[in-house]
N, C-alpha and C positions, 0 to 999 in steps of 0.2 A: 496678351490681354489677360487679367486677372478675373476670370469666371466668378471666385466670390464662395467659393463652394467649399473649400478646406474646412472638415471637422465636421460637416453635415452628413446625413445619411442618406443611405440611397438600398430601395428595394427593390430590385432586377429580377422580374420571371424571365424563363426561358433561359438561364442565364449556364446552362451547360455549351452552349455554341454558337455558333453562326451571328446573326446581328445581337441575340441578346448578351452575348459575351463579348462582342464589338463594345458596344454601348459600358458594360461595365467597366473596360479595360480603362475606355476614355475617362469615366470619370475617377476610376480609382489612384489616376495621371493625375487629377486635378485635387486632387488628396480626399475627397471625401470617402467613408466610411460605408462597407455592402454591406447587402443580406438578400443575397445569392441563390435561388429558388428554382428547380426545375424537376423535372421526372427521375432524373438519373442522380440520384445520390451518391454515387461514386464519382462521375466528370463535376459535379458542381464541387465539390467538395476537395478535387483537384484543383480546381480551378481557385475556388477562395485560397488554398495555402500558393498559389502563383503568383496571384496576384496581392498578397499583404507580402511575398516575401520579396516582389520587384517593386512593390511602390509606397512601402512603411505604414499601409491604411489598415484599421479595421477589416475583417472579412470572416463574416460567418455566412453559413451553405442553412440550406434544409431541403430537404425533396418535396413534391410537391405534386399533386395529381390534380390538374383544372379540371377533369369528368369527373372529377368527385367532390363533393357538396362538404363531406367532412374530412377531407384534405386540404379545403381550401380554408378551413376555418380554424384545423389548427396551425396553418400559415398566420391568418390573421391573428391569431395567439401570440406566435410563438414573436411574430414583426414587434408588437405590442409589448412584449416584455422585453425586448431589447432595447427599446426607447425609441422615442418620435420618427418618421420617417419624414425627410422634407424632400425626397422625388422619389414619386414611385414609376416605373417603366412597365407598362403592360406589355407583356410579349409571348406569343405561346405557338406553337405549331399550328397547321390549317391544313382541311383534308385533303383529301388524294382527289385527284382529278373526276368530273365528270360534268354532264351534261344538266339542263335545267328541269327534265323529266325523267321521271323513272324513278328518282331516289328515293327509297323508302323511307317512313317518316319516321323511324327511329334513328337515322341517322342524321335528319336533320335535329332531331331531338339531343343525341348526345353532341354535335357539335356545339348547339346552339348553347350548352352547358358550360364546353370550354372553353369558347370562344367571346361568348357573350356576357350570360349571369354570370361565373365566375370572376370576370375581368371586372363587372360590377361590383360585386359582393369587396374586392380587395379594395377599390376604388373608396368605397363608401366608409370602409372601413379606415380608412388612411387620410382622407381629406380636410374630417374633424381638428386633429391636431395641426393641419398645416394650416386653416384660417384661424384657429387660437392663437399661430404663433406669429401671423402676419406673413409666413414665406411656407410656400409650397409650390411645387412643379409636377404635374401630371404628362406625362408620354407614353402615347399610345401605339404599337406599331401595329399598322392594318396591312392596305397591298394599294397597289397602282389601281388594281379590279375595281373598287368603289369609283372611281372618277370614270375609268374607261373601263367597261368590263371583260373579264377574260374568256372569252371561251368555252375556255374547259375547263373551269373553275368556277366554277355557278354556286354551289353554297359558301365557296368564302366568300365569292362578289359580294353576294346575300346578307350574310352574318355579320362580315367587319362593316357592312355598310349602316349598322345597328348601333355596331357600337361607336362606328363614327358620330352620328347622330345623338348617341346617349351625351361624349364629351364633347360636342359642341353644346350642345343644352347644358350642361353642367356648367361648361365654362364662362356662360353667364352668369352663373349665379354666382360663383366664387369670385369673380375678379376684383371685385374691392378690396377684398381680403388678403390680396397679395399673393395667390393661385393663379397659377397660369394653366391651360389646358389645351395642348394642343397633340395634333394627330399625324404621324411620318409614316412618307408612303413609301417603300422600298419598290422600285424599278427590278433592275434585274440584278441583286446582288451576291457573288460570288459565296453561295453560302452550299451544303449539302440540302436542302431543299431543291433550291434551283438546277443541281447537277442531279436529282432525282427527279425533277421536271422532263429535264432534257433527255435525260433515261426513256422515260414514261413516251415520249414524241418519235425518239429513236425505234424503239420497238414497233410502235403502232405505224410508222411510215417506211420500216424498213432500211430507213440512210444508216449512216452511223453516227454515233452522239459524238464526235469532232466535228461533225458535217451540220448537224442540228446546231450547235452551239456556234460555229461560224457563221450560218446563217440568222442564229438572233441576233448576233451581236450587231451584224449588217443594217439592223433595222434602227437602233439608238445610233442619235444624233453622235454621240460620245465615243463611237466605236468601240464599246466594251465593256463587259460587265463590273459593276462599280465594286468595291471591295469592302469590308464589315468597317475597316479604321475611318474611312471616310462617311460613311454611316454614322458611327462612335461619336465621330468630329461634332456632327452637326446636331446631335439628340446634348454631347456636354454643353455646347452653347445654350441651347435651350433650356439648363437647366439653368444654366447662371445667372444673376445679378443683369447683368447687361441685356438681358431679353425678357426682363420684367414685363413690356410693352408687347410682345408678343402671345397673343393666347387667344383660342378658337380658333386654330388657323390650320392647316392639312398642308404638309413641309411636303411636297414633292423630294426625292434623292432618288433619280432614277436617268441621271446622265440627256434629259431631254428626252426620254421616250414617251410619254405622255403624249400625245398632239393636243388635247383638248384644251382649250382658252380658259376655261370656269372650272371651281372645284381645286 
């Protein structure tokens, strides 16, 4: 299938690893052009010369700090002088494990920074050009936690569940405009995150994280933890032409662990 994407651009946070550099790879397969965004200005910056020198596309890197207010603005600069973006990919780290009381309110403070207004601030910034031009694609990656919630993970449940809600309100308002906006839930995908999850379970129960990790897997219908490419897969379709008709919608990829019917 012809996604439609060759020679357009695409702005990747997170894009040093795990599903944000899934999601890159895929589209830089489908020829369009990055702009590679994450903490570590040395992995992303490896990463842009890998990927322009496996698949002939554009790729420029910048670092980028979502807890800060004036890193993420001159992201917004710097996207802006490279010329229109027509997908942008929110994606960013989420805290470390904990419970729904106790957290101190500057933690929720600084998450809700990088989590939330930052992912806004780039959003808003990026959207203008893609209804001038008639094509744009917004994807957001939040967690499985906003539909069913996790546990032990109470202020991302929280946060992405905010910004779920921002881009579905958004993506009413853009859709005539040829803006699609929709929101991917990642299950349990083989990322360092989730093998720092399983970390985190192992210590506090005392098993071992081979034993933790068998027993997650036990609980998806899919028997196993799904992998960044097939993640990738389904964020390039979403960008393309052929999923014009898709937008407001919360893409489950999480192998059938979800049980919940709505959302």
């Amino acid at each position: 299938m012809d996604l439609g994407l060759k020679g357009r651009k695409a702005l990747v946070l997170g894009a040093s690893k795990g599903i944000g550099l899934g999601i890159a790879s895929a589209l830089a397969a489908e020829g369009v052009d990055l702009l590679l965004a994450a903490r570590s200005a040395e992995a992303v910056e490896a990463n842009a010369q890998k990927l322009a020198s496996e698949h002939g596309v554009g790729v420029k890197a910048k670092a980028v700090d979502l807890a800060d207010p004036a890193s993420v603005a001159a992201l917004i600069g710097w996207a802006r002088d490279e010329g229109e973006v027509a997908i942008l990919v929110n994606n960013g780290g989420g805290p470390p494990p904990s419970g729904a009381l106790g957290v101190p309110p500057e933690r929720w403070t600084s998450h809700f920074q990088s989590m939330v207004a930052s992912l806004i601030a780039v959003t808003d910034a990026m959207v203008p050009a893609m209804r001038s031009n008639g094509f744009g694609r917004v994807l957001t990656v939040a967690s499985s936690g906003v539909v069913q919630p996790i546990p032990t993970l109470a202020v991302s449940n929280t946060l992405r569940a905010s910004i779920v809600a921002y881009m579905k309100t958004l993506a009413g308002e853009v859709a005539a405009d040829g803006v699609t906006v929709n929101v991917l839930l990642p299950g349990r995908i083989n990322t360092d995150r989730l093998r720092n999850l399983d970390k985190a379970r192992a210590e506090k129960s005392g098993e071992s994280i081979e034993d933790i990790a068998k027993a997650s897997q036990a609980e998806i219908p899919a028997a196993r933890y799904g992998t960044v490419e097939e993640f990738g897969a389904v964020a390039a379709f979403l960008s393309g032409v052929p999923a014009a008709y898709v937008t407001g919608s919360i893409i489950r990829i999480d192998g059938g662990l979800i049980r919940a019917v709505g959302g």
